[in-house]
C-alpha positions as CSV (number, residue, x, y, z in Angstrom):
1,X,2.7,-17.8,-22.3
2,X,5.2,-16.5,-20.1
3,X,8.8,-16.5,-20.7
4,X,11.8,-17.7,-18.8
5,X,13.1,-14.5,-17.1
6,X,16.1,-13.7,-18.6
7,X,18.2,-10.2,-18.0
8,X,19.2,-8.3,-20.6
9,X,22.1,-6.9,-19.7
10,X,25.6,-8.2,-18.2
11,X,26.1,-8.3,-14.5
12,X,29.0,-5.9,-14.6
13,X,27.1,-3.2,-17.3
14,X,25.0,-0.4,-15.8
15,X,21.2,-0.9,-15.4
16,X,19.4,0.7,-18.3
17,X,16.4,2.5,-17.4
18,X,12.7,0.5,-18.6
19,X,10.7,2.2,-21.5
20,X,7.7,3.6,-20.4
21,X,5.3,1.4,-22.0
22,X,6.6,-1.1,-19.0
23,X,6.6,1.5,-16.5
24,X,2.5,2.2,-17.6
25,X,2.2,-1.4,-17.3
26,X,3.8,-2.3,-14.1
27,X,1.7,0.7,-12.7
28,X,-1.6,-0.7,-13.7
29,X,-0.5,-4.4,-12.6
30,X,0.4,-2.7,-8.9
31,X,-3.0,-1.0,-8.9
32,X,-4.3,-4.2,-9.7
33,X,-3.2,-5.4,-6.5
34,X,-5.5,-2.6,-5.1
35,X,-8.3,-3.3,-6.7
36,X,-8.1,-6.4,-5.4
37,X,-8.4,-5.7,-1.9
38,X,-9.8,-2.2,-1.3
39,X,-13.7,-3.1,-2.8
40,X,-13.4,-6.3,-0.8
41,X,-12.3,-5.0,2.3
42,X,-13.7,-1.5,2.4
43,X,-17.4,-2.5,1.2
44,X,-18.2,-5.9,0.1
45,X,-17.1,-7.8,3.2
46,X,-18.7,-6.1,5.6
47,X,-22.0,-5.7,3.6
48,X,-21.5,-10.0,3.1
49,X,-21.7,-9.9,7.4
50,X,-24.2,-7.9,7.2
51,X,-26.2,-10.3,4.9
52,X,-25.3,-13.0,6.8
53,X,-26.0,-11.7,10.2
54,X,-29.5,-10.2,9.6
55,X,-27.7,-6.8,10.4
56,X,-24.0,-4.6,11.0
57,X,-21.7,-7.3,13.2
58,X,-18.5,-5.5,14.4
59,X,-17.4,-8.1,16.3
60,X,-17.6,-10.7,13.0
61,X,-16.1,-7.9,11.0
62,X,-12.9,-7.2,13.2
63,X,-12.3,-10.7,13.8
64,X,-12.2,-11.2,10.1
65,X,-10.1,-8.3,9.4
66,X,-7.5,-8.8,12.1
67,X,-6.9,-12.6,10.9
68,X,-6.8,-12.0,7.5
69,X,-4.8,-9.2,8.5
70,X,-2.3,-12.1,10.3
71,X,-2.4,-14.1,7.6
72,X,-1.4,-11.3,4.8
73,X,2.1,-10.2,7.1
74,X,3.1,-14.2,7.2
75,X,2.0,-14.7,3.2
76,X,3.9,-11.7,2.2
77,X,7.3,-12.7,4.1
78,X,6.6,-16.5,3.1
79,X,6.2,-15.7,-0.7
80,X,8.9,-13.6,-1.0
81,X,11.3,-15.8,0.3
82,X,10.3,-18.9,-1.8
83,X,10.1,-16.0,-5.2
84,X,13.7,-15.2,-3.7
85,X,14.5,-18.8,-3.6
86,X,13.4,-19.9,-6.9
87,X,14.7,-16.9,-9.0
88,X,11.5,-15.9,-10.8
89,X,8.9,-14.0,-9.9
90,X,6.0,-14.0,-13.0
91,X,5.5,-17.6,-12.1
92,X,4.3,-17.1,-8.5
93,X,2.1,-14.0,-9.5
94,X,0.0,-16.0,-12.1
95,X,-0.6,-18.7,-9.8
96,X,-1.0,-15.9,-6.6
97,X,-3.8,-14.4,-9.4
98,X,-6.1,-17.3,-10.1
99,X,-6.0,-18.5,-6.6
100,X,-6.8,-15.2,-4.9
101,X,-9.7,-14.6,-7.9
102,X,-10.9,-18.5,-7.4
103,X,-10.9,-17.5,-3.7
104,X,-12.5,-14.5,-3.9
105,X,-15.5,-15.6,-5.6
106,X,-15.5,-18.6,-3.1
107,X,-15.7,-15.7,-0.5
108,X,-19.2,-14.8,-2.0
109,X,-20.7,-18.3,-1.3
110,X,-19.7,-18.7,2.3
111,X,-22.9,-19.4,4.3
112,X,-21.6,-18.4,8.2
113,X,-19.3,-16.3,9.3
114,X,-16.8,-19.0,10.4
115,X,-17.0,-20.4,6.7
116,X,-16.1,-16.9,5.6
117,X,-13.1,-16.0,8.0
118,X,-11.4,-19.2,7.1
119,X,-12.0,-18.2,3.0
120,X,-10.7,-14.6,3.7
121,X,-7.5,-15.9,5.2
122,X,-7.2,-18.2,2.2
123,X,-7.4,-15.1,-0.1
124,X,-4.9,-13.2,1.9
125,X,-2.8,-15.9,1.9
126,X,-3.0,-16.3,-2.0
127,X,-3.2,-12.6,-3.0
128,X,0.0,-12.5,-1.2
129,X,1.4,-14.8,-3.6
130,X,0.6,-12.6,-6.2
131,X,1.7,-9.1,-4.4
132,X,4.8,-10.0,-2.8
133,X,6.8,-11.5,-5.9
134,X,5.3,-8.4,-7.9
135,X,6.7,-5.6,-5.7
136,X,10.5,-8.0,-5.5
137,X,9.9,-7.8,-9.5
138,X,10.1,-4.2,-9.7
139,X,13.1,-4.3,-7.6
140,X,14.8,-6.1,-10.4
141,X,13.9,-4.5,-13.2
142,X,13.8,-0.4,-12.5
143,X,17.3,0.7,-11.9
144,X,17.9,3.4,-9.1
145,X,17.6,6.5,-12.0
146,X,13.8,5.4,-12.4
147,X,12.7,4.5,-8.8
148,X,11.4,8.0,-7.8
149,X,8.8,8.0,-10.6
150,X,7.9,4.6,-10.0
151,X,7.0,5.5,-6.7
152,X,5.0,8.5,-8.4
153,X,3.3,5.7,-10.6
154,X,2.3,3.8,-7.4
155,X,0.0,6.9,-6.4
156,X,-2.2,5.2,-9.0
157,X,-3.0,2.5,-6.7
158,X,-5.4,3.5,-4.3
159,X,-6.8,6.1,-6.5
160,X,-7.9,2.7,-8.7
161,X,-8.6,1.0,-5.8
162,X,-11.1,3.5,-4.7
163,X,-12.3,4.1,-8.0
164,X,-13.4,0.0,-8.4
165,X,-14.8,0.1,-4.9
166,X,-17.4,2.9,-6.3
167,X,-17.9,1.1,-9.8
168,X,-18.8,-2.7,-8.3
169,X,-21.4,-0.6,-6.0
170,X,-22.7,2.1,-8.0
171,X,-26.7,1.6,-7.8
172,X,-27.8,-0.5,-10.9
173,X,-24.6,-0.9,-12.6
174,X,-23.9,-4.7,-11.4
175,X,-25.8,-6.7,-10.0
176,X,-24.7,-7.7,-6.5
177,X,-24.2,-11.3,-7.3
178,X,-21.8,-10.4,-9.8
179,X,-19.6,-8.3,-8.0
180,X,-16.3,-10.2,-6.5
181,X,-16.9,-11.2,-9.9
182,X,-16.1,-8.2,-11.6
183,X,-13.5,-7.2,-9.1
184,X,-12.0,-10.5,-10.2
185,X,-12.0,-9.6,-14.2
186,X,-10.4,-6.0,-13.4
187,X,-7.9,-7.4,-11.6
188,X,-6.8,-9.7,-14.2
189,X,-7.3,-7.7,-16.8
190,X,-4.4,-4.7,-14.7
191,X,-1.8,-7.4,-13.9
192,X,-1.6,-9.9,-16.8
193,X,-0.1,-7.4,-19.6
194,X,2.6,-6.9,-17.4
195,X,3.2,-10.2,-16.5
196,X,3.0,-11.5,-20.0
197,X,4.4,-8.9,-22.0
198,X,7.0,-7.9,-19.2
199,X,9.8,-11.2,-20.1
200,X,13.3,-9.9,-20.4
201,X,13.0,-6.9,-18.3
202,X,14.9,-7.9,-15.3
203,X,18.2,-6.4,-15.1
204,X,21.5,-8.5,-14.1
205,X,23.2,-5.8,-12.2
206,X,19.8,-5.5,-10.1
207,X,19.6,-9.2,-9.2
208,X,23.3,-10.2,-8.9
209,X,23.5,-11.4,-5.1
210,X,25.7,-8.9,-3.1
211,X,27.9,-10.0,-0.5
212,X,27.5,-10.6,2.7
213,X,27.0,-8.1,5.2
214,X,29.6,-6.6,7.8
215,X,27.6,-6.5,11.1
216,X,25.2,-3.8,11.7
217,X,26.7,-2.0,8.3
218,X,25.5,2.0,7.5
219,X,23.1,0.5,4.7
220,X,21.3,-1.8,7.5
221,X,21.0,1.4,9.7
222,X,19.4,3.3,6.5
223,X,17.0,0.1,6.1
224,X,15.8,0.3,9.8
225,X,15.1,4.2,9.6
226,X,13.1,3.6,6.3
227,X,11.2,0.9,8.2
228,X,10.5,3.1,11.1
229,X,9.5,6.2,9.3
230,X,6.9,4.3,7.4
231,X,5.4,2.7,10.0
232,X,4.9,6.1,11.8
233,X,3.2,7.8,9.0
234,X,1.5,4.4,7.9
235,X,0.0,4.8,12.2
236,X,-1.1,8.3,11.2
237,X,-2.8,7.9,7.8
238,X,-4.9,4.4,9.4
239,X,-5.9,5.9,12.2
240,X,-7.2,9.1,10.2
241,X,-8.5,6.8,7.3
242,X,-10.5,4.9,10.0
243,X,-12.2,7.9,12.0
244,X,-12.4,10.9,9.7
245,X,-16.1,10.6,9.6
246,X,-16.6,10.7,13.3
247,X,-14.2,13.6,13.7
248,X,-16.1,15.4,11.3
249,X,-19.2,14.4,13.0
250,X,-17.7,15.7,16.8
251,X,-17.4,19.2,15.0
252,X,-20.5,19.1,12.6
253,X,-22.7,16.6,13.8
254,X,-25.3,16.2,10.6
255,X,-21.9,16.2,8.4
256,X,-22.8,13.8,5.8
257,X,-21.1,10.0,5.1
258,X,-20.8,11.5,1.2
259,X,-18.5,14.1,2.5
260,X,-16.1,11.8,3.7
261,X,-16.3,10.2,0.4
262,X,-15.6,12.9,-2.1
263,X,-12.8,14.1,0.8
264,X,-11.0,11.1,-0.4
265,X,-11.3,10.9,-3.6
266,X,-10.2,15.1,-3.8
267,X,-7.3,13.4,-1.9
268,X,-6.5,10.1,-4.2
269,X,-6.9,12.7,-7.5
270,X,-4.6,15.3,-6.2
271,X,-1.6,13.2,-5.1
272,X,-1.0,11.2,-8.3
273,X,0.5,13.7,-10.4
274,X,1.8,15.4,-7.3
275,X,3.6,12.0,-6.7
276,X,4.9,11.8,-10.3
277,X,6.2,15.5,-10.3
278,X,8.1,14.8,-7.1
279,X,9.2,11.4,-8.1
280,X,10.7,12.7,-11.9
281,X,12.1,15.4,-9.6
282,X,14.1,13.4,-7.3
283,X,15.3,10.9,-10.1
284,X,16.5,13.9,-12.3
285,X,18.1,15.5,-9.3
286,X,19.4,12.5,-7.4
287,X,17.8,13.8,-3.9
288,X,15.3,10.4,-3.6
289,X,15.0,11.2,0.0
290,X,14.6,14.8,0.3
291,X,10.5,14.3,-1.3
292,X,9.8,12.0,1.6
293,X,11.2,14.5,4.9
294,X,9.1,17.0,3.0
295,X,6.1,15.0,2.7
296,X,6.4,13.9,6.3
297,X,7.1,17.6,8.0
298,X,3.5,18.2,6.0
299,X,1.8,15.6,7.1
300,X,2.9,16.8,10.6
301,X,1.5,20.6,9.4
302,X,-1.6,18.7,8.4
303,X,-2.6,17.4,11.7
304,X,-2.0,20.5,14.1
305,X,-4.3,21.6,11.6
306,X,-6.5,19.4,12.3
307,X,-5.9,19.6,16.3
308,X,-6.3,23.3,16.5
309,X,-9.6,23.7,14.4
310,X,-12.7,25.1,15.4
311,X,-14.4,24.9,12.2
312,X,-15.5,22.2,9.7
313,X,-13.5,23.7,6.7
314,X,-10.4,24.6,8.9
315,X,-10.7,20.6,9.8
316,X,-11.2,19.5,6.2
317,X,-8.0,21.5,5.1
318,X,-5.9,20.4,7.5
319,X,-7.2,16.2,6.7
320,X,-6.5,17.4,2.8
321,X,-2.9,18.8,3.7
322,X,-2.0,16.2,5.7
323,X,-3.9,13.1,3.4
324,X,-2.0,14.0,0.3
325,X,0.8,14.6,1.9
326,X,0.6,11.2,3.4
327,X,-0.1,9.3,0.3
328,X,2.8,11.1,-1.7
329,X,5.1,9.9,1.1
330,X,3.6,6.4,1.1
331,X,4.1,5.8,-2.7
332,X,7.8,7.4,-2.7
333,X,8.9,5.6,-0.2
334,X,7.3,1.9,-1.5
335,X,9.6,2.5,-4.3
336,X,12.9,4.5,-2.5
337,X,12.9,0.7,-0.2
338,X,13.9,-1.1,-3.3
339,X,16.6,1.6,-3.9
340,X,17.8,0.6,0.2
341,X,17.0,-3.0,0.3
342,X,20.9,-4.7,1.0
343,X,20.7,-8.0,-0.3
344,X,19.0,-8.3,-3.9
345,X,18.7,-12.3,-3.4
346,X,17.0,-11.6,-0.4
347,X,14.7,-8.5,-2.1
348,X,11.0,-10.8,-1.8
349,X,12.0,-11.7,2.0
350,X,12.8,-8.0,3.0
351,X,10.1,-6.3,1.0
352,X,7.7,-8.9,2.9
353,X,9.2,-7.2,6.1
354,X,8.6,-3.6,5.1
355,X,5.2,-4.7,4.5
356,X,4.4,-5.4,8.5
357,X,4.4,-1.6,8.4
358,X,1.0,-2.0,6.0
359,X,-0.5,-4.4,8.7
360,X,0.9,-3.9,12.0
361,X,-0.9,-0.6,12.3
362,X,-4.7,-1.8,12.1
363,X,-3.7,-3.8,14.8
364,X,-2.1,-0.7,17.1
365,X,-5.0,2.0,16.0
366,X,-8.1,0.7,17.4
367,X,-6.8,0.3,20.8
368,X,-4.4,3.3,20.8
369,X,-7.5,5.5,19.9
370,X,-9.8,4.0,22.6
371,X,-7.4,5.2,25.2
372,X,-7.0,8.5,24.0
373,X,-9.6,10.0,22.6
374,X,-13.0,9.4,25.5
375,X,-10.1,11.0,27.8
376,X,-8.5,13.5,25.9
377,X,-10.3,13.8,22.2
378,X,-9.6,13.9,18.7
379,X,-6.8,17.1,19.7
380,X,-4.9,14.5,21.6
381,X,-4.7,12.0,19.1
382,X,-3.9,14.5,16.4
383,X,-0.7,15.7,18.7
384,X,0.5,12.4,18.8
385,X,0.1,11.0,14.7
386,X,1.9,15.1,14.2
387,X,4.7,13.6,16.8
388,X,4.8,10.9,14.7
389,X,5.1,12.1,11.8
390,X,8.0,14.9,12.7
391,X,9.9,11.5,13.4
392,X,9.4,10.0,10.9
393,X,10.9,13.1,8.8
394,X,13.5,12.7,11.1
395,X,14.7,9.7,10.9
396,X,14.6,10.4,7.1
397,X,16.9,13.4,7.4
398,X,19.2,11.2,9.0
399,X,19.6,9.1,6.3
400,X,20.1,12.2,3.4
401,X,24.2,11.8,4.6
402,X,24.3,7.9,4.2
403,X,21.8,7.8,0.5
């Protein structure tokens, strides 16, 4: 049964910090969120196309990826606004739960691809409901003096993510029928303790609306730079997640696809208890931006790496540099947002805004790196995601006066 959400504090009383049996719990519930889209979207959908088709369909497979894709950036905004609106958030992520599950298993019947792209924008539409008032929730209830291990926490999320994507598909282990299936029980089974145990952890001075705005204030200037500095780094780490294995293949051409594999999961391993080093660090030293212009100057490090090597392991470094480095500055910063965000009775719509920087890049990548690289190759590219990533850290730097 869930609870009406009640703070436990007064408005005008400082936050106090969450036990960590809640923090554990909200970390599992976030991964949850991963594992509820990487197995789908990484192997199961386009092995479903496959089935259907007779054979691989890139076409079918980018068509249903970029409209999902659409549909996930609207949700997000959409369902934070009406969890703003409404004043609860548990609510909207059981019901975003057993609709994306329902919807997900309903994406395992489809018998054409047009069936199947309409029941993957349905699932975006209702996973959103779950994600969007879950990541406003943690905005109410972890006070500022706990958000840099929060985001250390939120390292966990694509390590579980990548972790169910290998368990539903391990040969033998489930049958293939039974998959979404199975990706639907894990899921449940990482967000409901949260939800149901966490009632009463929302904190008043988190939530109390604040007032409005003075035009173009220093804190909306802070927000924009956050924005922008994600998205650059988010460009980056897409458009390496998305051809690593070719690049390889351009240096080493019999490099295997297994590699690539145990290149991420090295990756995923390494930067969770980097993350929750940095993150403990930063809360205990009040420096919550300092982590994330470090991150970024070695994701930028990484990549010249990467565009100067003339061997397979130099290559594979510099990826490892600059992937950790990337995922430690993706999970700080989804947590450092909530520390920025102006308006706590607007903390669902904003977040859904931040989260364009999530989807507006697999839109950009494909097209940017079919314009650079047949012309100027994978050194070209890598030059410009190091660019990006130098201004990312500094428009981050500029912020360390104003946070």
């Amino acid at each position: 049964m869930i609870l009406p959400e009640q703070p436990v504090v007064q408005a005008d009383a400082p936050p106090a910090r969450q036990p960590g049996w809640f923090l554990a719990l909200f970390a599992l519930a976030a991964a949850g969120g991963a594992v509820a889209y990487v197995p789908l979207l990484t192997v199961l959908l386009p092995q479903a196309i496959a089935d259907l088709q007779g054979g691989e369909d890139v076409a079918a497979l980018a068509q249903v990826t970029f409209l999902g894709a659409v549909m996930a950036s609207i949700a997000n905004i959409a369902f934070g606004m009406l969890s703003d609106a409404t004043r609860v958030r548990r609510p909207w992520i059981v019901i975003g739960l057993v609709a994306s599950n329902l919807l997900l298993l309903g994406v395992g019947e489809a018998s054409t691809v047009g069936e199947m792209v309409v029941l993957v924008m349905a699932w975006q539409v209702a996973l959103n409901m779950m994600l969007s008032p879950l990541m406003a929730w943690a905005g109410d209830c972890f006070p500022d003096s706990q958000k840099g291990v929060l985001g250390g926490t939120l390292a966990l999320s694509p390590a579980l993510g990548a972790l169910a994507g290998s368990l539903v598909t391990y040969a033998g282990l489930v049958d293939p029928a039974a998959r979404l299936l199975l990706v639907a029980v894990l899921v449940s089974v990482l967000v409901l303790p949260a939800v149901v145990l966490g009632g009463g952890r929302m904190r008043a001075a988190l939530i109390a609306p604040a007032a409005a705005p003075e035009p173009l204030p220093v804190r909306n200037r802070v927000v924009l730079r956050m924005w922008a500095a994600r998205l650059l780094v988010q460009i980056a780490e897409g458009g390496m997640f998305a051809f690593l294995l070719y690049w390889l293949r351009s240096i080493s051409p019999d490099y295997p696809e297994h590699g690539v594999a145990n290149i991420f999961s090295l990756v995923l391993v390494c930067a969770v208890p980097l993350s929750l080093l940095l993150g403990r660090w930063s809360d205990r030293h009040s420096r919550p931006v300092r982590p994330l212009v470090a991150s970024a100057l070695l994701c930028a490090a990484g990549m010249l790496v990467m565009a100067a090597a003339g061997s397979v392991q130099l290559a594979i470094a510099g990826y490892v540099l600059f992937a950790i480095a990337a995922a430690i500055f993706l999970a700080l910063h989804a947590s450092q947002t909530l520390r920025v965000l102006p308006a706590p009775q607007h903390r669902g719509r904003d977040l859904g805004v931040f989260n364009l920087t999530n989807t507006v890049p697999g839109m950009v990548m494909p097209g940017l790196t079919v314009i650079l690289v047949p012309q100027f190759g994978y050194d070209a590219l890598f030059v410009l995601f190091a660019g990006l990533a130098l201004a990312s850290a500094g428009l981050l730097a500029g912020t360390l006066r104003r946070t």
